[in-house]
C-alpha positions as CSV (number, residue, x, y, z in Angstrom):
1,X,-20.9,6.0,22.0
2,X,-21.7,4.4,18.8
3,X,-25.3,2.3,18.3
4,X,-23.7,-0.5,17.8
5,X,-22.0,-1.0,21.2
6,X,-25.2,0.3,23.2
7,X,-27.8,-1.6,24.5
8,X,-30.5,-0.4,26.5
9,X,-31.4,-0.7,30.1
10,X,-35.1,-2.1,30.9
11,X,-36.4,1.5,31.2
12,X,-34.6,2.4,27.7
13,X,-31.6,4.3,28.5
14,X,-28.6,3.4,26.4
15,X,-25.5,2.2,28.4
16,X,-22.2,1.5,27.4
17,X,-22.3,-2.2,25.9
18,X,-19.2,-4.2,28.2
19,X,-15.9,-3.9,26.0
20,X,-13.5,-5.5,28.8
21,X,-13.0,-9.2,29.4
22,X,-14.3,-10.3,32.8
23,X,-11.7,-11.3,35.1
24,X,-10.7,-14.8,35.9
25,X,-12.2,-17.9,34.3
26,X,-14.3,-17.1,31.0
27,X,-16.5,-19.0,29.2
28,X,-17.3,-19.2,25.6
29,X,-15.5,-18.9,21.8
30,X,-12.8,-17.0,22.4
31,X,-11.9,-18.2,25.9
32,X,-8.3,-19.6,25.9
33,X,-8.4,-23.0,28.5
34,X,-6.2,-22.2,30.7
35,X,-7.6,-23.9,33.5
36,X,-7.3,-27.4,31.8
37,X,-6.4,-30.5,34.6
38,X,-4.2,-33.3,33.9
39,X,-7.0,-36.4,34.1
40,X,-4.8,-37.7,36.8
41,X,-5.4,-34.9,38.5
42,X,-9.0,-35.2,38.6
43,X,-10.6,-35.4,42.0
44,X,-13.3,-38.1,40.2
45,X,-10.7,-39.6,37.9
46,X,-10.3,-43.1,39.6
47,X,-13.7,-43.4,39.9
48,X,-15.4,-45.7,36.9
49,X,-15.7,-43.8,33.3
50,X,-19.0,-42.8,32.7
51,X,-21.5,-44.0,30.3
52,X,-20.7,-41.2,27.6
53,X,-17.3,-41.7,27.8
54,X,-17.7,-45.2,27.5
55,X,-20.0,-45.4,24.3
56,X,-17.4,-42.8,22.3
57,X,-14.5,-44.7,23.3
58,X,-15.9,-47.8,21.5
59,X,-17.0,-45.8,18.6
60,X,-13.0,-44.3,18.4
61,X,-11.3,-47.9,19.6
62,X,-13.3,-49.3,16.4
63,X,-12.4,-46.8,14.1
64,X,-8.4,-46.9,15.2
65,X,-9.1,-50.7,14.9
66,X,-8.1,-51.0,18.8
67,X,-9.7,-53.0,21.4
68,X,-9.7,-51.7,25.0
69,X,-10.6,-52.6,28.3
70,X,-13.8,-51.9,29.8
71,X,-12.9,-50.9,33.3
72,X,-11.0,-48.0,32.8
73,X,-11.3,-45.2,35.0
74,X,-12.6,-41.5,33.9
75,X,-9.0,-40.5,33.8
76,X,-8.0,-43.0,31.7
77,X,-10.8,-43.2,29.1
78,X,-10.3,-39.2,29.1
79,X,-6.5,-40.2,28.2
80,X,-7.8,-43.0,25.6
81,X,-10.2,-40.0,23.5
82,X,-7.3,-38.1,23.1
83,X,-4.9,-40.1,21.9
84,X,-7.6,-42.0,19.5
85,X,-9.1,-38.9,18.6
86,X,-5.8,-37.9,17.4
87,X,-5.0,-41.1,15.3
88,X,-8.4,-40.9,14.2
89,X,-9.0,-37.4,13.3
90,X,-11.8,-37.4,15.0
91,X,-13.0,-34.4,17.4
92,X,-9.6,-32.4,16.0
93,X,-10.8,-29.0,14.2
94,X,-9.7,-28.9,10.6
């Protein structure tokens, strides 16, 4: 074992740092999202968008120069971000 994938155990015993991804659903950086849902598949997604979703939806509808209405449901403003983030460039990685 090298030092640098050991780490020790609370009474100082170096173990074997974890090399192998954990089964199933991962969090994290290099997690791939596999387990994405189509918004109109969302159990919640007729109910009202929330308050977050909401506030950036006017900041992206201003920016696109779009007006919306404002009794969309969480699947639809979810749908709305992503198709004004992409005219935008906002929320895109460069």
């Amino acid at each position: 074992m090298t030092e640098s994938n050991m780490h020790s155990t609370p009474d100082d015993q170096p173990t074997a740092a974890p090399t192998d991804q954990p089964e199933g659903e991962v969090l994290g950086a290099d997690a791939a999202n596999t387990t994405e849902k189509d918004p109109n598949d969302w159990v919640t997604g007729d109910e009202p968008m929330t308050g977050a979703q909401r506030s950036y939806l006017d900041t992206l509808a201003r920016d696109a120069g779009e007006t919306l209405t404002a009794d969309l449901t969480k699947a639809e403003a979810s749908e709305h971000i992503d198709r004004l983030q992409e005219k935008t460039g906002r929320g895109t990685e460069s």
